[in-house]
N, CA, C, O and CB atoms as a CASP TS submission, in Angstrom:
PFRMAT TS
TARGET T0000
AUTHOR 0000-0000-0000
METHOD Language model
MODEL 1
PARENT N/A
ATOM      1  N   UNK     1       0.835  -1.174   0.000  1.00  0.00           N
ATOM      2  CA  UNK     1       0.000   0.000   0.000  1.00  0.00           C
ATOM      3  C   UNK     1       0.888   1.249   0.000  1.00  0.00           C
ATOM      4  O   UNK     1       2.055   1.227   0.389  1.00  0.00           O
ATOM      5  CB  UNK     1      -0.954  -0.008   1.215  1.00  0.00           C
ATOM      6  N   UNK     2       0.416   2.067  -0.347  1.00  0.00           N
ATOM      7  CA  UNK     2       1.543   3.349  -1.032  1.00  0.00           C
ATOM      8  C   UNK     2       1.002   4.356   0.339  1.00  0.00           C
ATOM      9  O   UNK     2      -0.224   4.437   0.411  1.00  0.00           O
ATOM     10  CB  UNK     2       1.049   4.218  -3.226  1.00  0.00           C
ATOM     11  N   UNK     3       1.612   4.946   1.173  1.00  0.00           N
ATOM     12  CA  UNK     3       1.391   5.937   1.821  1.00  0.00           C
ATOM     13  C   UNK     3       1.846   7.265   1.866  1.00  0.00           C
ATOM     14  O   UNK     3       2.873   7.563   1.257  1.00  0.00           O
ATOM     15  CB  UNK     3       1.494   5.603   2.599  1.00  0.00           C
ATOM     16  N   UNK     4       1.173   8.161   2.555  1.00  0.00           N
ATOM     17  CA  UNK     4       1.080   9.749   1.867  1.00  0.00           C
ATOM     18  C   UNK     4       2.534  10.300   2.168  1.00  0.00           C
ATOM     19  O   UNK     4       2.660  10.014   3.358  1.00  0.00           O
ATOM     20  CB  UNK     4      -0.257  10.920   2.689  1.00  0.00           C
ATOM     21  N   UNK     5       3.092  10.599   1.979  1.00  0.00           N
ATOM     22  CA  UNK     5       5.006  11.589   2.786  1.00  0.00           C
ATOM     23  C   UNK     5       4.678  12.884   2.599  1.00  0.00           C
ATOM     24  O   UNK     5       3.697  13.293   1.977  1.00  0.00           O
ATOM     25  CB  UNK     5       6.987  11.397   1.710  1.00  0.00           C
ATOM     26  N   UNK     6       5.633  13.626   3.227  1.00  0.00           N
ATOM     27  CA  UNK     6       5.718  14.957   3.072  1.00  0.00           C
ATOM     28  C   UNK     6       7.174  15.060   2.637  1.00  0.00           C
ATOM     29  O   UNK     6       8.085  14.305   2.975  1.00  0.00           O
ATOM     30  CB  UNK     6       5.307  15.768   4.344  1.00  0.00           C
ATOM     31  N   UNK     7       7.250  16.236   1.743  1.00  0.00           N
ATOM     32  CA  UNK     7       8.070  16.685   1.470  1.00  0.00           C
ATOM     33  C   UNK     7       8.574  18.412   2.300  1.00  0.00           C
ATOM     34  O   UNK     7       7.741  19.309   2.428  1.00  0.00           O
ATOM     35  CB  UNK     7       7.771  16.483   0.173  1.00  0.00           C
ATOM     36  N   UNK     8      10.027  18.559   2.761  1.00  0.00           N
ATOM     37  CA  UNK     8       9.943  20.036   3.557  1.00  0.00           C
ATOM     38  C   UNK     8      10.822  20.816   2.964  1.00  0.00           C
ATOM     39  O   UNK     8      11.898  20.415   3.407  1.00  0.00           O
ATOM     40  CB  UNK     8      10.292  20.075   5.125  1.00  0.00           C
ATOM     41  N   UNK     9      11.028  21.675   2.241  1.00  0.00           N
ATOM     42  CA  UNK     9      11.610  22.668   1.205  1.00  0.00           C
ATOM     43  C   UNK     9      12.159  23.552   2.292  1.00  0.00           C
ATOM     44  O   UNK     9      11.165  23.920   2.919  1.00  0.00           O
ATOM     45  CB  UNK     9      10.480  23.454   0.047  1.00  0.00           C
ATOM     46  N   UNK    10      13.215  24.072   2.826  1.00  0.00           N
ATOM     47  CA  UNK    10      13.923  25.524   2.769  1.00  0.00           C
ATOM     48  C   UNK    10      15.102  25.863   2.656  1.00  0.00           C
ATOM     49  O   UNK    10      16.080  25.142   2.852  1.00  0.00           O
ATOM     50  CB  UNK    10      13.771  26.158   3.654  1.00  0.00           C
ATOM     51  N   UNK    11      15.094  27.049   2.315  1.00  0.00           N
ATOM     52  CA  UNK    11      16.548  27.676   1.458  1.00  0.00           C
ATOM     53  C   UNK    11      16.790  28.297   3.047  1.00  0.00           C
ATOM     54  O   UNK    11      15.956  28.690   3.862  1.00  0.00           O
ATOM     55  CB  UNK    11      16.352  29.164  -0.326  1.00  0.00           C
ATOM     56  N   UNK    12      18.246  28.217   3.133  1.00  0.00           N
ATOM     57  CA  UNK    12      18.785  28.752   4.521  1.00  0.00           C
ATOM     58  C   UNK    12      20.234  29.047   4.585  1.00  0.00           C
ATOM     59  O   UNK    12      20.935  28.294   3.910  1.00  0.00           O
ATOM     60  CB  UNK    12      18.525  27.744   5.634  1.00  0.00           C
ATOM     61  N   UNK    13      21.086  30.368   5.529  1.00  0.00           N
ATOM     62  CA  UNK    13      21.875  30.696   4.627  1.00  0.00           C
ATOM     63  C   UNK    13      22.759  29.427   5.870  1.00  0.00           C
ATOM     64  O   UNK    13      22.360  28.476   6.542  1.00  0.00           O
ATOM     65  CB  UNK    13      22.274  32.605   4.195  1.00  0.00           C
ATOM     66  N   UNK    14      24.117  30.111   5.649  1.00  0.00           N
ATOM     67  CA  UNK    14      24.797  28.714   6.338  1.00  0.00           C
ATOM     68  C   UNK    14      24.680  28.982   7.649  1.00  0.00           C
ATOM     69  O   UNK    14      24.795  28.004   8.388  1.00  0.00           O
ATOM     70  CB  UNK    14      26.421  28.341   6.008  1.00  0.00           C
ATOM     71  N   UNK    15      24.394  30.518   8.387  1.00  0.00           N
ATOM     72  CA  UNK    15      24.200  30.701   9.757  1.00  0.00           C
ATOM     73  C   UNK    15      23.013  30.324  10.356  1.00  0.00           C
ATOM     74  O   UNK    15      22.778  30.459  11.557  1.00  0.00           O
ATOM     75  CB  UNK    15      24.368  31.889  10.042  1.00  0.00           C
ATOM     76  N   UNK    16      21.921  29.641   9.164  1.00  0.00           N
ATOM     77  CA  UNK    16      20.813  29.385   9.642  1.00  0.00           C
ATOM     78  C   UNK    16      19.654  30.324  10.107  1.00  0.00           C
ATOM     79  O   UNK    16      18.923  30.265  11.095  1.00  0.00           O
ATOM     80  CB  UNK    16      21.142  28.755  10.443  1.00  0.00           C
ATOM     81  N   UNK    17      19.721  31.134   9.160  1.00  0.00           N
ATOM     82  CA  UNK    17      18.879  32.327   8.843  1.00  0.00           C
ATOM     83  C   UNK    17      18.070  31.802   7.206  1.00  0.00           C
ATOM     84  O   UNK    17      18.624  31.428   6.172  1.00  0.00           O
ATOM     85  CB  UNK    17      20.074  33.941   8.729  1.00  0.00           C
ATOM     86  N   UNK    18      16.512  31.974   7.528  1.00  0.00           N
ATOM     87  CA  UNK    18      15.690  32.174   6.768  1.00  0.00           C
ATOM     88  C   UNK    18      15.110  33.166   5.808  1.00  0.00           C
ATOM     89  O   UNK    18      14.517  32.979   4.745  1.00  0.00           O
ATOM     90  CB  UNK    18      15.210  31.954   7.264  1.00  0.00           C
ATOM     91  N   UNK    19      15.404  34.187   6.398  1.00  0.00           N
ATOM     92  CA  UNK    19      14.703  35.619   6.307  1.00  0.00           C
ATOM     93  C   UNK    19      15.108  36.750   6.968  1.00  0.00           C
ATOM     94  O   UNK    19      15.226  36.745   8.194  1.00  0.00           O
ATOM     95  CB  UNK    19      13.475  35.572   6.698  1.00  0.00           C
ATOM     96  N   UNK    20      15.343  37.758   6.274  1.00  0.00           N
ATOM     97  CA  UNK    20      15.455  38.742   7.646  1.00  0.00           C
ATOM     98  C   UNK    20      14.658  38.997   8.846  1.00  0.00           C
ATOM     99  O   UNK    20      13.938  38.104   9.292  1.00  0.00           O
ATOM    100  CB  UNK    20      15.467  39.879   7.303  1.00  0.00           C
ATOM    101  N   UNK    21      14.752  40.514   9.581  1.00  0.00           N
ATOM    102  CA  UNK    21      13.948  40.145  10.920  1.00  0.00           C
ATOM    103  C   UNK    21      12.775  40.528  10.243  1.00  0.00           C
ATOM    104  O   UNK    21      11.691  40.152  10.689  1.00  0.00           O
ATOM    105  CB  UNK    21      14.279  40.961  12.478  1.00  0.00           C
ATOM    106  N   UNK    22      12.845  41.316   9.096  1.00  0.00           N
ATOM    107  CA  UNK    22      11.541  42.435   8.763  1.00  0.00           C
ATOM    108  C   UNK    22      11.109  41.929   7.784  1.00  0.00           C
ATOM    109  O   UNK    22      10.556  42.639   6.945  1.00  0.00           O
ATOM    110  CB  UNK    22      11.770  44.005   8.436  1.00  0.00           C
ATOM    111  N   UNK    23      11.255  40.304   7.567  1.00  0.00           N
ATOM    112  CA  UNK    23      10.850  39.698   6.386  1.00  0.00           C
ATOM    113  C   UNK    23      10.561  40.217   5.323  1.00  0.00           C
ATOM    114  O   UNK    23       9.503  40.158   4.696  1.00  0.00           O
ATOM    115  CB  UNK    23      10.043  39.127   6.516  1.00  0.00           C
ATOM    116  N   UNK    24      12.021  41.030   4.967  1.00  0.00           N
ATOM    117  CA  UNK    24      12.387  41.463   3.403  1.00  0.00           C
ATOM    118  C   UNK    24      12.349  40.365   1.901  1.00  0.00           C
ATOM    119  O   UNK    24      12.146  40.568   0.704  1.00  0.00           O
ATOM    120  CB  UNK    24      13.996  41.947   3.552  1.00  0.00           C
ATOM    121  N   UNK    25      12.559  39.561   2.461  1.00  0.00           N
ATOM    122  CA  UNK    25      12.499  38.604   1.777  1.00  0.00           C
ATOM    123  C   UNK    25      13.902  38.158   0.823  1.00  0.00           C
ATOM    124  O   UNK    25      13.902  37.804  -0.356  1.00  0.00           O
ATOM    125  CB  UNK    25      11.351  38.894   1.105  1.00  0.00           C
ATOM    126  N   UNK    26      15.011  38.296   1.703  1.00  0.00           N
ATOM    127  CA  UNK    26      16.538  38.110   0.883  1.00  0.00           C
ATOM    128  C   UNK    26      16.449  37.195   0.279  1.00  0.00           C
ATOM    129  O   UNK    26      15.781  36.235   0.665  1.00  0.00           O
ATOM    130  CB  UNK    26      17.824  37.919   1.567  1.00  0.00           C
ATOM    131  N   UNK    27      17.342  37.223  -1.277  1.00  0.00           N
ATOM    132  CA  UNK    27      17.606  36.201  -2.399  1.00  0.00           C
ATOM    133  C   UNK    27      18.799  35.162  -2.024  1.00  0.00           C
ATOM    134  O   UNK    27      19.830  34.944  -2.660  1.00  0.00           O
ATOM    135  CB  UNK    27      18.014  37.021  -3.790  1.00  0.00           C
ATOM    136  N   UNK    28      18.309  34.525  -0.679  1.00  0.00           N
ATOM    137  CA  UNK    28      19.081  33.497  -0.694  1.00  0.00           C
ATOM    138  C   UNK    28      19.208  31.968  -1.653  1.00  0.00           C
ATOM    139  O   UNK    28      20.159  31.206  -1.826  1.00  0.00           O
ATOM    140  CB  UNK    28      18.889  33.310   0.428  1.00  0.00           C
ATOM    141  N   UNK    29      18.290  31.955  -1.977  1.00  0.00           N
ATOM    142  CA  UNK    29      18.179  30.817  -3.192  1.00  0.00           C
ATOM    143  C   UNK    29      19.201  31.172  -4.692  1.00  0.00           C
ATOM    144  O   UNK    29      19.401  32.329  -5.064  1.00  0.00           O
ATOM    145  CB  UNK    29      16.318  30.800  -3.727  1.00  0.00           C
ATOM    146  N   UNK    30      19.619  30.263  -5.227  1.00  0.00           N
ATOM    147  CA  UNK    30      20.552  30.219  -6.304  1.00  0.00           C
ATOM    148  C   UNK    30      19.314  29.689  -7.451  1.00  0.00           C
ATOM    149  O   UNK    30      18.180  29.370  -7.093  1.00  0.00           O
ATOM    150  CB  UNK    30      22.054  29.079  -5.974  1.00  0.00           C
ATOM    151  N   UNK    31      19.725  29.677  -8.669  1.00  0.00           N
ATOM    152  CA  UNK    31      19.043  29.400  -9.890  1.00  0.00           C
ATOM    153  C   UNK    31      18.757  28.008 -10.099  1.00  0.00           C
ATOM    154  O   UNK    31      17.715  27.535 -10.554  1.00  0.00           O
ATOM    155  CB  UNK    31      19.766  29.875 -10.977  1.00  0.00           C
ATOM    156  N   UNK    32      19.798  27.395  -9.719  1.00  0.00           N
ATOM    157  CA  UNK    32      19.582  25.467  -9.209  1.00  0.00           C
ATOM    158  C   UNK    32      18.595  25.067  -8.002  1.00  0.00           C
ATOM    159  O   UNK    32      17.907  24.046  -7.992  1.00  0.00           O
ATOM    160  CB  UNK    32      21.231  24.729  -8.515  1.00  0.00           C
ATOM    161  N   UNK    33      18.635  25.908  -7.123  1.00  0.00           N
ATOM    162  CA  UNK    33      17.933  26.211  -6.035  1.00  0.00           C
ATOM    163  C   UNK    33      15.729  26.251  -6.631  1.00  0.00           C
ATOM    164  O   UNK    33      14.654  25.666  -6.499  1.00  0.00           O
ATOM    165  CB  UNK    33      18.856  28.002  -5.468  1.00  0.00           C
ATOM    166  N   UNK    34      16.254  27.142  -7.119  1.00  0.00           N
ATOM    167  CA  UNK    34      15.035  27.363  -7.997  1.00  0.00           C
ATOM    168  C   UNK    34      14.563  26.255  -9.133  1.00  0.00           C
ATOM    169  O   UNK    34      13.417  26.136  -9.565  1.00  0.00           O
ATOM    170  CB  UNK    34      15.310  28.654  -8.731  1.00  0.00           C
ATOM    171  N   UNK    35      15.220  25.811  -9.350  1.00  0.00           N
ATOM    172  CA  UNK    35      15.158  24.656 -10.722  1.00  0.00           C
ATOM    173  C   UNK    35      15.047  23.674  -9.805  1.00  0.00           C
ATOM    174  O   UNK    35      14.388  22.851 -10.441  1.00  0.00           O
ATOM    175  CB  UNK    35      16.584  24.409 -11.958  1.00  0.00           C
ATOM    176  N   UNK    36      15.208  23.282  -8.930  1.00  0.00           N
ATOM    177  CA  UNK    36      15.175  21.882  -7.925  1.00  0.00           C
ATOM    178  C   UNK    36      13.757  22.097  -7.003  1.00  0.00           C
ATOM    179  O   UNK    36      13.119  21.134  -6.575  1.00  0.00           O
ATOM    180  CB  UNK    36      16.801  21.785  -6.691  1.00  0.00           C
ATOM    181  N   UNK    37      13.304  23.750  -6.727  1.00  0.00           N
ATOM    182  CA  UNK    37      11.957  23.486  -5.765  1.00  0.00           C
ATOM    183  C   UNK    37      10.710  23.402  -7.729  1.00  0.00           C
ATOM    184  O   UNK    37       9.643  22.788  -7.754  1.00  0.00           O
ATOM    185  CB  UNK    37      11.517  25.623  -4.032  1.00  0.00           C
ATOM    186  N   UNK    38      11.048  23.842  -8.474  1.00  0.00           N
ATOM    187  CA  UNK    38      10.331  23.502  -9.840  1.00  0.00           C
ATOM    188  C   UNK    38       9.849  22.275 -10.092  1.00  0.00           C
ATOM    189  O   UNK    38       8.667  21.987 -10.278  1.00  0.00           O
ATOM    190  CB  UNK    38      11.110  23.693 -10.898  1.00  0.00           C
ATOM    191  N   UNK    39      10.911  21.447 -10.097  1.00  0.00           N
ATOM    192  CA  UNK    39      10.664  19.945 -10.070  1.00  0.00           C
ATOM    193  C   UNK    39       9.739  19.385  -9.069  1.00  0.00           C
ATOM    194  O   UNK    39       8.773  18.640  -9.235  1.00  0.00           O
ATOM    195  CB  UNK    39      11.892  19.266  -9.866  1.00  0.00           C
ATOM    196  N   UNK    40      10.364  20.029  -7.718  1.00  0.00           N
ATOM    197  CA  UNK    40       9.451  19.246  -6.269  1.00  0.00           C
ATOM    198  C   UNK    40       8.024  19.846  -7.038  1.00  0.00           C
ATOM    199  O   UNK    40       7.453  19.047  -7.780  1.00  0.00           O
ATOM    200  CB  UNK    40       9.858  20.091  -4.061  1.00  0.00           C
ATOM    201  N   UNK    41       7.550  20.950  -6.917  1.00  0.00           N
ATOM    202  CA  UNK    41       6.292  21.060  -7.380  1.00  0.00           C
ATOM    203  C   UNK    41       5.377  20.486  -8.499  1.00  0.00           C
ATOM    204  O   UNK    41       4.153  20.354  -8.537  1.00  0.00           O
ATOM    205  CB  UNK    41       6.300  22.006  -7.519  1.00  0.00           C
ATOM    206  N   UNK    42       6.405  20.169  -9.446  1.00  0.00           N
ATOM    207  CA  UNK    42       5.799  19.688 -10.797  1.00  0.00           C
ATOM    208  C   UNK    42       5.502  18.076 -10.296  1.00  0.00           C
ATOM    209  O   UNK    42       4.700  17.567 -11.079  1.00  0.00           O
ATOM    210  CB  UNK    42       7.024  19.875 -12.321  1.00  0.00           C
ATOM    211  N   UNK    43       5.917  17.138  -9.225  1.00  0.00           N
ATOM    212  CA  UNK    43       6.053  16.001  -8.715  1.00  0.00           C
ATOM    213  C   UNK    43       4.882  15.439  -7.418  1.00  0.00           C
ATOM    214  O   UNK    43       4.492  14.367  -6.957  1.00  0.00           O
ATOM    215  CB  UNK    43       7.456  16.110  -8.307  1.00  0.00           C
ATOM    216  N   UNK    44       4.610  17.129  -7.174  1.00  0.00           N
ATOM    217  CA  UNK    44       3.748  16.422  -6.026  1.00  0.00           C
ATOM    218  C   UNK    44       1.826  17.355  -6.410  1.00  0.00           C
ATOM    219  O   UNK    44       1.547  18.262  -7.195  1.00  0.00           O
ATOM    220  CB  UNK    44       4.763  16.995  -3.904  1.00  0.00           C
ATOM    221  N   UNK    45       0.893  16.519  -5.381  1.00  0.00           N
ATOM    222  CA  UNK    45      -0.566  16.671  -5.454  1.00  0.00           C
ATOM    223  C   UNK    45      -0.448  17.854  -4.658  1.00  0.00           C
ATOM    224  O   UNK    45      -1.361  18.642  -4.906  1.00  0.00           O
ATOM    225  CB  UNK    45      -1.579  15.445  -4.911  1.00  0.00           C
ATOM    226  N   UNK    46       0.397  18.277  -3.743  1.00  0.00           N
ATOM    227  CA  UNK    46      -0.541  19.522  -2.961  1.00  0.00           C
ATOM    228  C   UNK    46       0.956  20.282  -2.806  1.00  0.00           C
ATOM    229  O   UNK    46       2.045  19.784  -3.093  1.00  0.00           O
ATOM    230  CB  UNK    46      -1.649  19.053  -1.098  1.00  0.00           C
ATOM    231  N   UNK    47       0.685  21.699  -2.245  1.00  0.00           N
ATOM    232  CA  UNK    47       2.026  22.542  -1.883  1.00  0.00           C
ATOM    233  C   UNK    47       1.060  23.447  -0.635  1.00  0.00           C
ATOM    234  O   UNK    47       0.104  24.191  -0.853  1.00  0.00           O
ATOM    235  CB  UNK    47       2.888  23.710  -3.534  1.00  0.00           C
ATOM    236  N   UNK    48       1.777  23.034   0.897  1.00  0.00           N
ATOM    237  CA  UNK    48       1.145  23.623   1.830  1.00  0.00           C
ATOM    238  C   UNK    48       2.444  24.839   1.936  1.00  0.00           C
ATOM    239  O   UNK    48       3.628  24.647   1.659  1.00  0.00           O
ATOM    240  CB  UNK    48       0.707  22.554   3.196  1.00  0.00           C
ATOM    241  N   UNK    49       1.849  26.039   2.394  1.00  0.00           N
ATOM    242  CA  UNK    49       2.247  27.521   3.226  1.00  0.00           C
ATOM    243  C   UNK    49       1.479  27.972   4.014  1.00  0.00           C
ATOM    244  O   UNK    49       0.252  28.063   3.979  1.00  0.00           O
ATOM    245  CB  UNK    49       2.427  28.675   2.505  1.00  0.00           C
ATOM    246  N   UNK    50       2.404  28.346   4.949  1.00  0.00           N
ATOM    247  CA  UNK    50       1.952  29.201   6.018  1.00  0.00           C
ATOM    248  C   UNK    50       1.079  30.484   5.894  1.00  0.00           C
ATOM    249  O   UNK    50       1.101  31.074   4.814  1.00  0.00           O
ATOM    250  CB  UNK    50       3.027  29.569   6.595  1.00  0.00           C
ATOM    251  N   UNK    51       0.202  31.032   7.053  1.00  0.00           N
ATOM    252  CA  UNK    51      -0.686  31.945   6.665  1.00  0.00           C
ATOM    253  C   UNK    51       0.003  33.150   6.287  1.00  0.00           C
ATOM    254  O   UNK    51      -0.479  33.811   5.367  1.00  0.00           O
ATOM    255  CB  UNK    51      -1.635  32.164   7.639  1.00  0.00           C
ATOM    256  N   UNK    52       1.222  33.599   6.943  1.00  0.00           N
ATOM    257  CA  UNK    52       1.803  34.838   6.985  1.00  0.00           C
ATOM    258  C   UNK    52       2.602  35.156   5.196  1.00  0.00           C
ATOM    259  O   UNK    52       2.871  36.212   4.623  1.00  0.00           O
ATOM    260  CB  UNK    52       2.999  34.744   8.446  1.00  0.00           C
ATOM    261  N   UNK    53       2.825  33.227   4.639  1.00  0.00           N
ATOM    262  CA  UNK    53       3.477  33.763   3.502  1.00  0.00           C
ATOM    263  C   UNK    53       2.175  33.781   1.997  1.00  0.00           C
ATOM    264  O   UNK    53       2.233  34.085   0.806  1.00  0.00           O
ATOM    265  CB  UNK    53       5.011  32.623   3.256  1.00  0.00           C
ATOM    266  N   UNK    54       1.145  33.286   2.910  1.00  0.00           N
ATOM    267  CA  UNK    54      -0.170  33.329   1.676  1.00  0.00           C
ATOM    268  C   UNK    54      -0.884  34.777   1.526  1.00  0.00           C
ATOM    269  O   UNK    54      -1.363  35.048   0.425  1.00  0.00           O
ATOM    270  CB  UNK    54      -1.568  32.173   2.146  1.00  0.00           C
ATOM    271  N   UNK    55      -0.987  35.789   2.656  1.00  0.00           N
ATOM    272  CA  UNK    55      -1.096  36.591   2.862  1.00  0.00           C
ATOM    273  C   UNK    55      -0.622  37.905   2.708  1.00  0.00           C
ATOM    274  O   UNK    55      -1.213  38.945   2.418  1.00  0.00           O
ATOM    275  CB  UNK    55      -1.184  36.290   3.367  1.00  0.00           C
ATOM    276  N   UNK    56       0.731  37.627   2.992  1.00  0.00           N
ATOM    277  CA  UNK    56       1.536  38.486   2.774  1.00  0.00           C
ATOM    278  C   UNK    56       2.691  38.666   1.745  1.00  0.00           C
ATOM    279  O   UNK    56       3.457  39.624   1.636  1.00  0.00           O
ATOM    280  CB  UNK    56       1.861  38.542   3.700  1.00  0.00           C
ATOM    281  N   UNK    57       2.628  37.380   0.930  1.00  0.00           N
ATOM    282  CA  UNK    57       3.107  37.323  -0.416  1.00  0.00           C
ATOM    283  C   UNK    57       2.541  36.945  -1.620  1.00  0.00           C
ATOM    284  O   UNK    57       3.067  37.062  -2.726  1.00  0.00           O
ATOM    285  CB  UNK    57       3.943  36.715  -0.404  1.00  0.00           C
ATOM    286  N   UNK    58       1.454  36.489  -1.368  1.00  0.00           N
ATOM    287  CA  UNK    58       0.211  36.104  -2.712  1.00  0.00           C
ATOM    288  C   UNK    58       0.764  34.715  -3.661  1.00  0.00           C
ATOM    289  O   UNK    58       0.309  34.641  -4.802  1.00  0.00           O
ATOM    290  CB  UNK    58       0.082  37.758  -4.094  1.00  0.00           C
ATOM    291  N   UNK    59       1.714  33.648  -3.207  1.00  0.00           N
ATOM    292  CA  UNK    59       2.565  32.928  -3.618  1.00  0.00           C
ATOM    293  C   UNK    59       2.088  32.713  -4.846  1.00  0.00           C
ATOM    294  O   UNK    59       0.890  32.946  -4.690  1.00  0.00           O
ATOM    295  CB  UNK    59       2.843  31.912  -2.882  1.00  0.00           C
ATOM    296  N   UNK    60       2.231  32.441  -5.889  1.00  0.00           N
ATOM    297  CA  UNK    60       1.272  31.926  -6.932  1.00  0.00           C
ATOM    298  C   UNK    60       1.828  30.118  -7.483  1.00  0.00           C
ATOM    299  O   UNK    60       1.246  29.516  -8.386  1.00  0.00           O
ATOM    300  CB  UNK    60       1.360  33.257  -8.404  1.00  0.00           C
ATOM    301  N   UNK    61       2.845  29.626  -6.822  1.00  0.00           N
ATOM    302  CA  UNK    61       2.636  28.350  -6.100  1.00  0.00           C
ATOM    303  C   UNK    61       2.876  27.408  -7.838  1.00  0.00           C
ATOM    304  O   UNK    61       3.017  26.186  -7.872  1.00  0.00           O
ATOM    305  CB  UNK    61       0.698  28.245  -5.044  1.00  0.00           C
ATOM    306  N   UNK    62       2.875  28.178  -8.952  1.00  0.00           N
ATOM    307  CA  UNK    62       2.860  27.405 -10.137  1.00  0.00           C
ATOM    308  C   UNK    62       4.299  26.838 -10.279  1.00  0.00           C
ATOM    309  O   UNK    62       5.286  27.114  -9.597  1.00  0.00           O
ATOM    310  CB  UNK    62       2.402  28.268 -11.387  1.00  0.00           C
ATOM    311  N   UNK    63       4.164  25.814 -11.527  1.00  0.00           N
ATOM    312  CA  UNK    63       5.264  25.032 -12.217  1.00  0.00           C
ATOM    313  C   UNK    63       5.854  25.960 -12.890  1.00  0.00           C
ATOM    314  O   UNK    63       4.969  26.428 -13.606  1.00  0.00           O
ATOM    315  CB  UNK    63       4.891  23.892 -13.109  1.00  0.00           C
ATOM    316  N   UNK    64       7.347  26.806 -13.198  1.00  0.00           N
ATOM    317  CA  UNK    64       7.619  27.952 -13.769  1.00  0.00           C
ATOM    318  C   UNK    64       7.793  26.985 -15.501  1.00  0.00           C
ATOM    319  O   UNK    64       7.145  27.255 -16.512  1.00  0.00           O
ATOM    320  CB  UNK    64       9.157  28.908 -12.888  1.00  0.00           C
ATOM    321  N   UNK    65       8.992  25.718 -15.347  1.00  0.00           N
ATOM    322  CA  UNK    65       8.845  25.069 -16.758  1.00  0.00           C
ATOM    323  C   UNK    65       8.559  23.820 -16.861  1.00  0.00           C
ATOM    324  O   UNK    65       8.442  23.303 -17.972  1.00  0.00           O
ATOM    325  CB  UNK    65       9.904  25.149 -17.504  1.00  0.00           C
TER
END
């Protein structure tokens, strides 16, 4: 029987910072970075986010290619 997994995506710098404090939203991700969460999305049924980044960034959550 095949059961459900999760998959957990984040870009983090090496000090283990996410974001700034004022959630500027720094370009810590690289272009491979980006081409590798592309794939995860194009691979899976659902993509969960948090309220603060649905809200406050409008994610639009698509397959870019």
């Amino acid at each position: 029987m095949n059961r459900p997994y999760t998959f957990i995506n984040v870009a983090m710098t090496a000090d283990g910072k996410i974001d700034t404090f004022e959630r500027k939203g720094s370009a810590i991700s690289s272009a491979r970075d980006k081409a590798r969460v592309d794939e995860l999305r194009a691979s899976v049924d659902a993509i969960l986010v948090g309220g603060k980044t649905l809200s406050g960034e409008a994610p639009k959550l698509t397959v870019k290619n």
